[in-house]
N, C-alpha and C positions, 0 to 999 in steps of 0.2 A: 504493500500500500504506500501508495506518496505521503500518507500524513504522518504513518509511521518512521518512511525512512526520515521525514525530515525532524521527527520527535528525537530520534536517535542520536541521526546528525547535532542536531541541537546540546543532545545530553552528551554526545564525545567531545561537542565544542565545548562545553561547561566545563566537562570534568579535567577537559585539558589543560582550559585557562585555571582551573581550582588548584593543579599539580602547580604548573608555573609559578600562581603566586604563592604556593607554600614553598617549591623551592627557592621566590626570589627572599619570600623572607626570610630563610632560615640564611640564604647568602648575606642579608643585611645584619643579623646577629652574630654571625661568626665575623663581618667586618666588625662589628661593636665591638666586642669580644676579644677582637687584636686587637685595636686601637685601645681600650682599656687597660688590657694583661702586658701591653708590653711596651705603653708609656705612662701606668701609674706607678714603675718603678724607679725611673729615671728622674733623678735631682742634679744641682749641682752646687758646687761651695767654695767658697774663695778661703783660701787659707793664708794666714800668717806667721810664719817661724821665727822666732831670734835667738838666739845662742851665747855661750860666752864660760866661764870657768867660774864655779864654786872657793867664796872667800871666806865662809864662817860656814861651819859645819855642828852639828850636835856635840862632835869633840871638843869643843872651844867650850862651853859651860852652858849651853842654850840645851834643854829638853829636859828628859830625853822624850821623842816623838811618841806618842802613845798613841793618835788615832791611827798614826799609819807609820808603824814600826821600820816599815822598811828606809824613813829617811834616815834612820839611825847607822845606816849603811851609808851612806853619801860621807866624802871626806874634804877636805882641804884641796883644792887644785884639781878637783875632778869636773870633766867636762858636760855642759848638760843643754836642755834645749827645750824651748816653751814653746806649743801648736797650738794655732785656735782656729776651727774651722768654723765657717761664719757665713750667713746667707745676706747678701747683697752684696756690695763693694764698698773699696774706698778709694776715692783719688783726690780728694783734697780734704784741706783744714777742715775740721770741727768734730763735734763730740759725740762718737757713735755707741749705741748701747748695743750689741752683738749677741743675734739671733746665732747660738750655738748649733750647729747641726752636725751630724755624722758622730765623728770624735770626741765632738767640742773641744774642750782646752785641756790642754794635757802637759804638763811640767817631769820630764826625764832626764835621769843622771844615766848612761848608757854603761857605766863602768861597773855600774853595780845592780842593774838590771832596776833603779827605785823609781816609781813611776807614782806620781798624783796625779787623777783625775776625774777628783771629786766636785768641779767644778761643776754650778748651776748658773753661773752668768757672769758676765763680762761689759766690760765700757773701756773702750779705747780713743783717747784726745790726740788731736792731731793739730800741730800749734806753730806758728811762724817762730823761727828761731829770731834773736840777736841780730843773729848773722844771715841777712835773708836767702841766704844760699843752702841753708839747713828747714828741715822740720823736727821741732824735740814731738818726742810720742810716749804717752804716758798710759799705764794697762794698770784697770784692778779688776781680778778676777776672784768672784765669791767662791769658798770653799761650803759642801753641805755639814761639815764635821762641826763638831765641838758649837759654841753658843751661836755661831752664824758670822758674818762677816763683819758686823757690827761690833763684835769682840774680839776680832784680831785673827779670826780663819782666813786668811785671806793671799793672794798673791800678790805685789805691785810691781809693773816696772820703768823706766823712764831711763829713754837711751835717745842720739839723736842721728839723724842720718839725713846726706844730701836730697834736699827737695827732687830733685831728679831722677832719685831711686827708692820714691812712696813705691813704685808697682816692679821693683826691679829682683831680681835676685842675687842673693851672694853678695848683699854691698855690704861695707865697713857699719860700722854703727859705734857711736862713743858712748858709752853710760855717763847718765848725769845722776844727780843726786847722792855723791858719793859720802859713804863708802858702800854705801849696796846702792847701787841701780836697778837689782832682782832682790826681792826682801818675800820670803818665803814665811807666813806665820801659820803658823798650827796650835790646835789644843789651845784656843782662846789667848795665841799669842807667846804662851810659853816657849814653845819651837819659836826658834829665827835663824831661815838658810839665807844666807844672802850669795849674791854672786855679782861677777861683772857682766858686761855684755860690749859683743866686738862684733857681731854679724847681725843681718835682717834681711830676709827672705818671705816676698809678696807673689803668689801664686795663684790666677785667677781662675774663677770656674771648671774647678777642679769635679770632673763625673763622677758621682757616689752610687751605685747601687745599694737599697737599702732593702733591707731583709722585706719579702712581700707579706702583707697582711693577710691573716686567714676570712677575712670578707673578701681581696683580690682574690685568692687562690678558691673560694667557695663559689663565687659569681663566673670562675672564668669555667672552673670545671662544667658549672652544669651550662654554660652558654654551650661548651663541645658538645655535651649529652641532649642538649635539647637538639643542634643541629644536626648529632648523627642519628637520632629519632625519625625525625622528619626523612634524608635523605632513605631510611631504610625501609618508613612505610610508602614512599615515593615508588621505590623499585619493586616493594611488593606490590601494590596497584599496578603495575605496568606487567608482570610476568603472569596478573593473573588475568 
């Protein structure tokens, strides 16, 4: 019959345009799906380093360190180095409060393996020298230990280096504030490491991949299982 074949026709055109748009959707959720899974991973962080040699150590009559033992390991003349990885930049003067990410700040004696990085926040000033050819740069970084930062947990440093190497690597740097230009306090202050500082190292957007969250990894699985769902009842309809 004509009204049949064209009821037919009609219901294979349906049924075929209904295949298409379940397969085009399930192509539009597996593009979600990448585009989610595999740029809610990707950050990036600017980092900071400066360096320099340990001048008063727990041996000198300052401690001994109790919240974190291991600085009782740091000695006289041992060499060390403060990181802050930090979201946004810096390229001129003024007074940045510093959004910690990745690492955050991290103060290490490598000689002796003593690492703090108990750090929860950071402010770093950036300030015309004297000598307009310089910028001095001043760092206080909260420690979480002992009564908080407000009782003497805390890092500071202030070193200065040529205006021309705010964003450069491996430049000279002179410590001001002497005799510590790194002043290291712990245990509300009792601890006092100080040290000097001779180098400063600016390092921009820096790639961090960060551990993925289990909503990432719960959302992206079943976005796969809901698209190899679909493609599998697609091919059964078609074989049968």
């Amino acid at each position: 019959m004509i009204v049949s074949s064209r009821v037919d026709a009609g219901s294979q055109k349906w049924k075929t345009g209904f295949e298409r748009g379940k397969a085009m959707g399930a192509r539009w959720v597996w593009l979600a799906a990448a585009a989610i899974c595999g740029f809610a991973q990707v950050a990036a962080a600017n980092v900071i380093a400066f360096s320099g040699s340990i001048t008063q150590s727990t041996s000198d009559g300052t401690g001994p360190a109790v919240n974190n033992p291991a600085l009782n390991l740091i000695a006289d003349g041992d060499p060390f180095t403060v990181t802050l990885n930090f979201a946004g930049s810096i390229s001129s003067p003024g007074t940045y409060p510093l959004t910690l990410t990745g690492a955050g700040m991290i103060f290490q004696d490598p000689t002796v393996q003593a690492i703090e990085n108990a750090f929860v926040s950071a402010s770093l000033t950036v300030s015309p020298d004297v000598n307009p050819l310089y910028y001095d740069i001043s760092l206080t970084g909260c420690l979480s230990t002992g009564s908080g930062c407000a009782f003497g947990d805390q890092l500071d440093a202030s070193f200065a280096i040529l205006a021309a190497d705010l964003n450069s690597q491996n430049a000279a740097a002179t410590g001001l504030d002497p005799p510590h230009p790194l002043d290291l306090l712990e245990d509300d202050g009792t601890t006092d490491i100080q040290g000097s500082i001779t180098s400063y190292t600016y390092i921009p957007e820096v790639p961090e991949v960060p551990e993925p969250s289990y909503m990432v990894l719960s959302g992206c699985a079943l976005a796969a299982g809901f698209v190899l769902a679909i493609r599998e009842q697609i091919k059964k309809e078609k074989d049968a």
